[in-house]
C-alpha positions in Angstrom: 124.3 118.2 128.5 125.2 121.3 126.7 124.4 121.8 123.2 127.0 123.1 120.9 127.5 127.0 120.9 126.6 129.6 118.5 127.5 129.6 115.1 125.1 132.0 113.3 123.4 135.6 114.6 120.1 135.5 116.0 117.3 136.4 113.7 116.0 140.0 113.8 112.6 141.2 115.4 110.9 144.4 114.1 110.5 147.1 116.4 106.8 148.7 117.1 104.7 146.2 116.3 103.2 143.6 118.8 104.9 139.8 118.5 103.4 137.1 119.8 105.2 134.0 121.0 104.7 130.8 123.4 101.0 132.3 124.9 103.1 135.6 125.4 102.9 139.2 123.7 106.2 140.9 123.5 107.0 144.6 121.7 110.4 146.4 121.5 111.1 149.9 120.1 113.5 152.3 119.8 113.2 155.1 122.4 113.6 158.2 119.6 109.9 156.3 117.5 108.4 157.0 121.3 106.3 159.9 120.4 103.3 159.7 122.5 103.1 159.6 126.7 101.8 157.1 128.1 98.7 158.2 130.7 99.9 157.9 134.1 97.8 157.3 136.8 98.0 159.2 140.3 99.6 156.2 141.5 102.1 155.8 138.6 102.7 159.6 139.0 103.9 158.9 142.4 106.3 156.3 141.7 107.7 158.2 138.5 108.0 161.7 140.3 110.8 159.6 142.8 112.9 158.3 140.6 116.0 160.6 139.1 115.6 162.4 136.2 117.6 160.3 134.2 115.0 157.2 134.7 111.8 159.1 133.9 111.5 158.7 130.6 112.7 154.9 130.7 110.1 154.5 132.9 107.4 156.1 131.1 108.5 154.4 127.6 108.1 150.9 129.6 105.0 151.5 131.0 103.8 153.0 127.4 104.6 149.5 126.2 103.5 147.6 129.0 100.2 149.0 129.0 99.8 148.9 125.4 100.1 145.2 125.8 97.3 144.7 128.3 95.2 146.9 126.9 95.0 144.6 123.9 95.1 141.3 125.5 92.4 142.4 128.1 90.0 144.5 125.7 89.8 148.0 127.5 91.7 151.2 126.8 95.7 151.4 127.8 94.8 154.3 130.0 92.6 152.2 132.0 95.7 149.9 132.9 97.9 150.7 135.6 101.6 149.0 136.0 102.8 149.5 139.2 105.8 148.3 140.9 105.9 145.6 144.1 107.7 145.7 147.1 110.3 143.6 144.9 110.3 145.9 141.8 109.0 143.6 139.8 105.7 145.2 137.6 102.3 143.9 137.9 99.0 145.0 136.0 96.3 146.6 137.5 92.4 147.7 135.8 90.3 149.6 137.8 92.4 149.9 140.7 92.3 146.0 141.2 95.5 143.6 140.5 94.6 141.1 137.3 95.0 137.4 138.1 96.9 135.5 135.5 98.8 138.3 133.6 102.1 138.6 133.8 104.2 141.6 132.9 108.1 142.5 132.5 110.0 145.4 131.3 113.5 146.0 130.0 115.7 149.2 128.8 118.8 150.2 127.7 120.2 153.5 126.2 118.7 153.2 123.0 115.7 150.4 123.7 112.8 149.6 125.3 110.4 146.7 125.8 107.5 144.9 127.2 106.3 141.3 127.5 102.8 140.4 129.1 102.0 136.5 129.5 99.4 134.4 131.4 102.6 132.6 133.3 105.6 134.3 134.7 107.5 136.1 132.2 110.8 137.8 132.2 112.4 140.1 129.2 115.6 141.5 128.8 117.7 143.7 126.2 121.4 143.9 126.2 123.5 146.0 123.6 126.3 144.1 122.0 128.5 146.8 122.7 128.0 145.6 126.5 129.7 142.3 125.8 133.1 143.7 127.1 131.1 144.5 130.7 129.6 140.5 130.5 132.9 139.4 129.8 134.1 141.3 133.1 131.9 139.5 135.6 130.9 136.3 133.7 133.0 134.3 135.8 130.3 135.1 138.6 127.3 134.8 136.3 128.1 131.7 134.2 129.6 128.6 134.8 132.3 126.6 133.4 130.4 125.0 130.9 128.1 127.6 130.2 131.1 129.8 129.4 132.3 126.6 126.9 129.2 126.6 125.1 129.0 130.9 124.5 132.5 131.6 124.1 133.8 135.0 124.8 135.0 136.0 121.6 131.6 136.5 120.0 129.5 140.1 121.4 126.1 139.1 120.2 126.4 135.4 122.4 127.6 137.1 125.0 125.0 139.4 125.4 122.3 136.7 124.2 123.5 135.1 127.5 123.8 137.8 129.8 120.2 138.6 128.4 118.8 135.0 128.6 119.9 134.9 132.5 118.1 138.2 133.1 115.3 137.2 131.7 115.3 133.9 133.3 115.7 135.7 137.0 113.2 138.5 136.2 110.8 135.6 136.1 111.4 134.1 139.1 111.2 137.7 140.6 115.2 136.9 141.6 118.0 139.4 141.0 120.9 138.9 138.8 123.4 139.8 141.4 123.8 137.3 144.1 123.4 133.7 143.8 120.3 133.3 141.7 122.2 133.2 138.2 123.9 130.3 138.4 120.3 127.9 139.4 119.0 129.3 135.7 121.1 126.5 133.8 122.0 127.6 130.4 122.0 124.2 128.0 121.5 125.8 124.3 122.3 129.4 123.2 121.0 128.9 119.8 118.3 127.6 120.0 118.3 128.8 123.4 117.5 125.9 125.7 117.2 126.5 129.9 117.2 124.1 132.4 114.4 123.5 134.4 110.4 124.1 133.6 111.4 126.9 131.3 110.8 128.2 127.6 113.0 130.8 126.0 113.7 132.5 122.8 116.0 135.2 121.7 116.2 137.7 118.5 118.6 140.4 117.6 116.9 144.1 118.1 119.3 146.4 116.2 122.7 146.6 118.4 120.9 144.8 120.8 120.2 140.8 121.6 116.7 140.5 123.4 115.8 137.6 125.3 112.2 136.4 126.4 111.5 133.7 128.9 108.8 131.8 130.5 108.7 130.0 133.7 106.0 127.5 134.6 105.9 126.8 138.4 103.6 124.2 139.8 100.7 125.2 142.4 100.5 124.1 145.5 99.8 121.0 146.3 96.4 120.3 147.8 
């Protein structure tokens, strides 16, 4: 059953500084406080150097983030970590050249943001600008269903993009893709707080212009 839909704004998160929440770290930041360059491995070089221009730096300001956040949940230096992308896309942390077991990583940008969540269980992040609410409202007949769409509304930006974010997130932990079919299994039944169907825990906050959205997913082993 659906909750009922958003009546106040979500609660602001600080940018630069390290948040903890649910077993996961999470840090967001503006792109113009990114000073410093991250150390890119050979590897990282490789995948960086073939991307266009334009996506260099958001892909250096992740990984900055990313392997900030490893650094200090697995005790060695940032520049030992390497965050390198699967044959999905999807990041995963490396030390030493060898894949870590457990620790899960996801990264998000827009324009104007960046950030980085790390978590023992699969994670997903996401950051969507309330000025993109006009662009949700275009395809959320494809991404929402009816009674998703009667709990957010469309007259409010910020729950429009907490949704849009919240689904992003949820599919960025299931290593899914927000185009295609995979949208409408991530159930939305709150928007504030957020509440997903399914072995899920999510929370959102307000980051500036932008509504960012952290979820975890708990899938079961195998059996055996």
């Amino acid at each position: 059953m659906y909750t009922t839909a958003v009546g106040t704004a979500f609660q602001p998160i600080a940018p630069g500084r390290i948040h903890r929440w649910g077993g996961a770290r999470l840090v967001v930041a503006r792109f113009t406080d990114l000073q410093q360059a991250p150390f890119l491995s050979p590897a990282e070089q490789r995948v960086v150097h073939g991307l266009p221009a334009r996506r260099q730096a958001e892909w250096r300001a992740g990984r900055l983030l990313a392997k900030r956040l490893a650094g200090e949940a697995l005790s060695v230096p940032a520049h030992e970590v390497e965050v390198l992308p699967r044959d999905d896309g999807s990041p995963y942390v490396l030390v030493g050249g060898s894949p870590v077991a457990d620790v899960h990583v996801s990264i998000s940008h827009t324009a104007r943001r960046v950030a980085a969540a790390l978590a023992p269980e699969a994670v997903g992040v996401d950051l969507c600008e309330t000025v993109s609410a006009a662009a949700v409202r275009r395809v959320a007949d494809r991404v929402f269903s009816p009674g998703e769409l009667s709990l957010i509304g469309t007259g409010r930006p910020d729950a429009l993009a907490g949704a849009w974010a919240l689904k992003e997130a949820a599919v960025k932990a299931d290593r899914s893709s927000i185009f295609g079919a995979a949208p409408r299994l991530v159930e939305i039944l709150g928007l504030r707080p957020p509440v997903l169907a399914g072995r899920r825990r999510a929370t959102v906050w307000r980051a500036g212009g932008a509504v960012l959205a952290l979820v975890l997913a708990h899938f079961p082993g195998p059996a055996g």
